[in-house]
N, C-alpha and C positions, 0 to 999 in steps of 0.2 A: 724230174730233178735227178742228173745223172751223177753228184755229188755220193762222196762214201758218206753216212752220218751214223752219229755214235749217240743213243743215250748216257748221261750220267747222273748219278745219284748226287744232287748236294746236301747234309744235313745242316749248314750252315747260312743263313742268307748273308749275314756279313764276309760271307767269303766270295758273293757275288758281286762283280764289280756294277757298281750306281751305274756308270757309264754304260756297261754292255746290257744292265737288265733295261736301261730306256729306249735301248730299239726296238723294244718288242710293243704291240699294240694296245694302245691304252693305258700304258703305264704312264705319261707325263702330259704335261697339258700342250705340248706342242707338234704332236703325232701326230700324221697327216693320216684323214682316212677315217679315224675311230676315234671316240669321244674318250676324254679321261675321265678313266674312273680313280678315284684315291685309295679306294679299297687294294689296287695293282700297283700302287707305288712301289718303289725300292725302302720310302721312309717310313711309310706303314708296317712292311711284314719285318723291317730288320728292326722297330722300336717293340712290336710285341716280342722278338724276339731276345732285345739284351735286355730288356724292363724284366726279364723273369716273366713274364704273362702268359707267352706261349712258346716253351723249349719242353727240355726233354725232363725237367723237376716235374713239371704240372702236366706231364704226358701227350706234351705236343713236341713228338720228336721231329724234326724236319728231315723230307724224304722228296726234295723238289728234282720234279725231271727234268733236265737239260738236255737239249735237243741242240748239238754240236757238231760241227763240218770238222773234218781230218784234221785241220791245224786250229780246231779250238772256239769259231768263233760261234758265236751263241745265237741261231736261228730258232730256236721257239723252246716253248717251258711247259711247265706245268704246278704249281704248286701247292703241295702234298705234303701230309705229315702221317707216321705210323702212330698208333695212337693207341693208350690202352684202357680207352673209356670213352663213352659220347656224351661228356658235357662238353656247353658250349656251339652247338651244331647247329640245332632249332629247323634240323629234319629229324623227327626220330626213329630213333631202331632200337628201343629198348626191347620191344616187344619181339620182335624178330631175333635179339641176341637172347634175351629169357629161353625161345623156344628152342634154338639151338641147342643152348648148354643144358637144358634138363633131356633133351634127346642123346645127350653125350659127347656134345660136338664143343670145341674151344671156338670161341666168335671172337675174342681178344687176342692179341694185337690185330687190329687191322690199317687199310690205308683211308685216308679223308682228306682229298681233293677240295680245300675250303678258302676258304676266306676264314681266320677263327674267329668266334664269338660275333658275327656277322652277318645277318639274314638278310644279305643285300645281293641280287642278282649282278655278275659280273661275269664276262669272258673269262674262259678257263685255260683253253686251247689258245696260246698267246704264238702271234709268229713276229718273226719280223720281217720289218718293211723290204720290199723286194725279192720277198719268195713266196713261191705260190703256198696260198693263206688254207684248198683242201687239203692240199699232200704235205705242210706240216701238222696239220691238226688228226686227221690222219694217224702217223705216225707216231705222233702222242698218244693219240686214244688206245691206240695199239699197246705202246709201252706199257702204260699201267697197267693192263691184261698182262702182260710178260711177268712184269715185277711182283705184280699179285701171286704169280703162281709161283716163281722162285720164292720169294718170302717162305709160301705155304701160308698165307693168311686167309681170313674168312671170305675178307671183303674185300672193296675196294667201293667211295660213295664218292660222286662229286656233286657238291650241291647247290644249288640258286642259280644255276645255267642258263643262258640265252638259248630260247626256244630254236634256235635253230642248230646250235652245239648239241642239242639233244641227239637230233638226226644222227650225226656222227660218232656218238656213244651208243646208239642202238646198232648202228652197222658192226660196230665191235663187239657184240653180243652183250651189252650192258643193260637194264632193265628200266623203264620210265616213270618216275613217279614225279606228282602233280601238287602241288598244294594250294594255298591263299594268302595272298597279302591284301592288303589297302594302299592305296595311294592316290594321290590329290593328283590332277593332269590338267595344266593350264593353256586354257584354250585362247592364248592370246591375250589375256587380262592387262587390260591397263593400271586400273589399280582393285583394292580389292573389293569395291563396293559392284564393280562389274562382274567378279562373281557370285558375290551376294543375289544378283538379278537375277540368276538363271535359275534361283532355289526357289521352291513351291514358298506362298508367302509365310505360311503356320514355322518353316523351319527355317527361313530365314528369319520371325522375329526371335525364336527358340534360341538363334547361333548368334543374336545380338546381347540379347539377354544373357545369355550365360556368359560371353566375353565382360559384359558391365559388371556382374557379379563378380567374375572373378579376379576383379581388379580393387572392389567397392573396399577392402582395407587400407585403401592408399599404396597398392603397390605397384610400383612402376616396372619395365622392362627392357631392357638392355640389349643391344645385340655386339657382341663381342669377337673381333675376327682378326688375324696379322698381330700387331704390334699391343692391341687388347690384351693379349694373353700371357700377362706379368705367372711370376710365380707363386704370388700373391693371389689371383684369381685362380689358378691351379691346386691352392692348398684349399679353397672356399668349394670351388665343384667337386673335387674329394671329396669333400667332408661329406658334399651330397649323395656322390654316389655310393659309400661305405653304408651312410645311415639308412638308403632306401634299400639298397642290394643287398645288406647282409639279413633284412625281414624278408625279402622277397626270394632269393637264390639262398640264404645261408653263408657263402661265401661268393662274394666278389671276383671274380674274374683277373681283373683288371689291378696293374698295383700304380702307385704312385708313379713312380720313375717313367709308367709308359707316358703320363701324362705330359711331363716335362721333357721326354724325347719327342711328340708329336709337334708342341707346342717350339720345340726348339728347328725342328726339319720339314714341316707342316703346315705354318701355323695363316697360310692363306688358304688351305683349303677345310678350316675350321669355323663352326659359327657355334658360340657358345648363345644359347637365349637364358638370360640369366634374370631373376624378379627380384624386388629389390622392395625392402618396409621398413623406416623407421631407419635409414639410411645404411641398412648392411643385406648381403642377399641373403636371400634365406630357398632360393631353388634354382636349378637350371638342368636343360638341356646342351647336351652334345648333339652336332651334326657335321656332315662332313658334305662339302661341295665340291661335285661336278661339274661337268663342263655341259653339263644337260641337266644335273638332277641334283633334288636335296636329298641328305639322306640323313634322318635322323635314326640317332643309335639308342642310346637311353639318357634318364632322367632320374636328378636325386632330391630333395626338401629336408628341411629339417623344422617347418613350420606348414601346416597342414591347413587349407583354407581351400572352400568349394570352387570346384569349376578349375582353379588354379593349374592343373595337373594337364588339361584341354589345352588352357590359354598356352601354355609355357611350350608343351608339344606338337601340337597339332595345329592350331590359328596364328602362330607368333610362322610357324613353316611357311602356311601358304601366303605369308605376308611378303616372308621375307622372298619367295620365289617367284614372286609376283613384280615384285620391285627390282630385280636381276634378271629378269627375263628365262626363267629357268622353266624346262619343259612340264618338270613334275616333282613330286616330294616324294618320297619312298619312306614311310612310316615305319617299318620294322616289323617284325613279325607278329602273327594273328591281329585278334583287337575289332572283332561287330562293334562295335562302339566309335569305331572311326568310322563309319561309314555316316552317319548324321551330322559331323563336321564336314563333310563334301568330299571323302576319301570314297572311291569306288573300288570292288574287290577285283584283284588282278590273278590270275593264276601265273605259278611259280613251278619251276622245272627241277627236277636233281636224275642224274643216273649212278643206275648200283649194280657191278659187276659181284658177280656172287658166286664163289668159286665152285663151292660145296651142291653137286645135284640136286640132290632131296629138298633142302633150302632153297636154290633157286627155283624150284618149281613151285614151293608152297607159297614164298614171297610174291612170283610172276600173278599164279591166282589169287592175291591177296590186292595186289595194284589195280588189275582191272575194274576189279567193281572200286577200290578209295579214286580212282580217274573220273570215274562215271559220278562219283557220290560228290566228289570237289567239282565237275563242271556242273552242276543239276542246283548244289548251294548255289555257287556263282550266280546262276539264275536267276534265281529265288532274292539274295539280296540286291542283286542289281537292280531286281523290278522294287525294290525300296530304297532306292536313293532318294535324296532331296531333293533331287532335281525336277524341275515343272518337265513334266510329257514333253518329247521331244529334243530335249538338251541332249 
């Protein structure tokens, strides 16, 4: 690439134009080459960011790299935030920033290369279409090694990366860490009783049974998507996710406002599964659709009934991705308990550039054997899937 090119720092996503940030890969459902992910929208990172969710109050300051030619035009990104705490990651480093600071070392502010509040694997290293996709990715991986050490910050973490973005964060001197998800993979399902077939019998009458349970109040299920999503159903899944999130987290993440910014710039690539008793809802799921994959986020109730918590999350998923032809469901993070719904564990990527010697050497032997310990689980649950011998 014999172009002069310039990193720049944006703290703003609304100061990046919709238009320029859609050439880059994955960001819009009409990229040629790469699937869209929604997580890479322009409408996703600019509604967490004027909804108050994720700016610089709640310590998601934005620190996006742009990767720009002489006169400006936007050949690949990176998006990054300086941050001066790890909620909301769902890779963690508390334990690595503890050992730090009691050594005497500052691990705050650092950089996180995320998706926020997200545990959904996505391209990081964004190019655009018509320039060579190693040499700017490259070039990125590079930069936030630069930026890291100008800052003078501890770290620098990108996380939920496609296994082959890793390669390219190791060539950079960044470090590799492994972890686990679940998720459902549809093996060409016509509908969903053909993957009912393929489950050993004891657990497919188990995953019949608990779906009939969990419905045995009279309550019905809804699937909400586009022109669904009044303001009206907006103010009801609130209310869900306040009442579950603030037992579960203490504080909620998430504020209103983002809801109604998704909802308004969005709202096709949204499936709300909402349950419904005695004619008003009383739970739902959020999830967000790909152009390959479901991705559910979380879940809120304000009426507690067994099984319901499965139905609404996890069986309402593979229903609905069965019936849209979609590749797989992407469950969210952790959760042994999806796997006897027909979720098999998948391993999950992040790399962590780590400025500090001492630290990155105790962190480096700390990865090898958590790599070795998450592919040996994997193992271990995979030989207990549901699935009859040979699926």
């Amino acid at each position: 690439m014999s172009e002069n090119l310039q990193i720049r720092i944006e703290k703003s996503f609304s100061a990046i134009p919709r238009s320029e940030w859609e050439t880059l890969s994955g960001t819009h459902p009409g990229f040629d080459g790469a699937g869209y992910n929604p997580f890479l929208s322009h409408a996703f990172f600019s509604a967490l960011e004027e909804s108050g969710s994720a700016c610089a109050e709640t310590g998601w300051l934005g620190h996006h790299l742009l990767l720009e030619t002489e006169d400006g035009k936007l050949i690949g990104a990176l998006p990054c935030y300086l941050k001066n705490h790890s909620q909301g990651e769902y890779v963690f480093d508390h334990g690595w920033a503890d050992a730090f600071e009691r050594a005497g070392g500052r691990y705050y502010p650092k950089l996180q290369a995320s998706l926020p509040f997200t545990p959904a694997t996505a391209p990081h290293l964004l190019v655009r279409e018509g320039y060579d996709r190693a040499t700017v990715q490259k070039v990125l991986a590079d930069a936030l090694v630069t930026v890291s050490d100008r800052l003078n910050v501890s770290s620098a973490h990108v996380t939920f990366v496609p296994e082959e973005e890793t390669r390219i964060f190791e060539a950079a001197g960044y470090l590799h860490r492994t972890d686990q998800q679940f998720h459902f993979l549809n093996k060409g399902y016509a509908r969903y009783d053909d993957f009912l077939d393929t489950l050993a019998s004891r657990k497919r009458k188990a995953l019949k049974k608990e779906r009939r349970v969990a419905l045995e109040a009279g309550i019905t299920v809804d699937w909400l998507t586009g022109d669904d999503l009044t303001e009206d159903i907006w103010d009801q899944f609130f209310e869900f996710y306040m009442d579950t999130g603030s037992r579960k987290w203490g504080r909620p993440y998430l504020t209103r406002a983002f809801y109604s910014l998704i909802g308004e710039r969005m709202a096709r690539d949204i499936l709300l599964v909402m349950a419904k008793r005695d004619g008003r809802y009383i739970a739902g799921a959020i999830n967000f659709i790909g152009s390959d994959a479901l991705y559910g986020r979380h879940w809120g109730c304000i009426e507690d009934h067994r099984y319901l918590h499965f139905e609404v999350c996890y069986h309402q998923a593979i229903d609905f991705a069965i019936a849209n032809n979609l590749a797989r469901v992407e469950a969210g993070a952790q959760g042994e308990h999806k796997l006897a719904r027909g979720y098999v564990p998948v391993t999950t990527h992040s790399a962590h550039y780590i400025t500090h010697e001492g630290l990155r050497n105790a962190v480096a032997a700390f990865l090898v054997q958590e790599r070795e310990d998450v592919a040996h689980f994997n193992d271990i649950l995979s030989a207990h899937a549901p699935y009859k011998k040979g699926e």
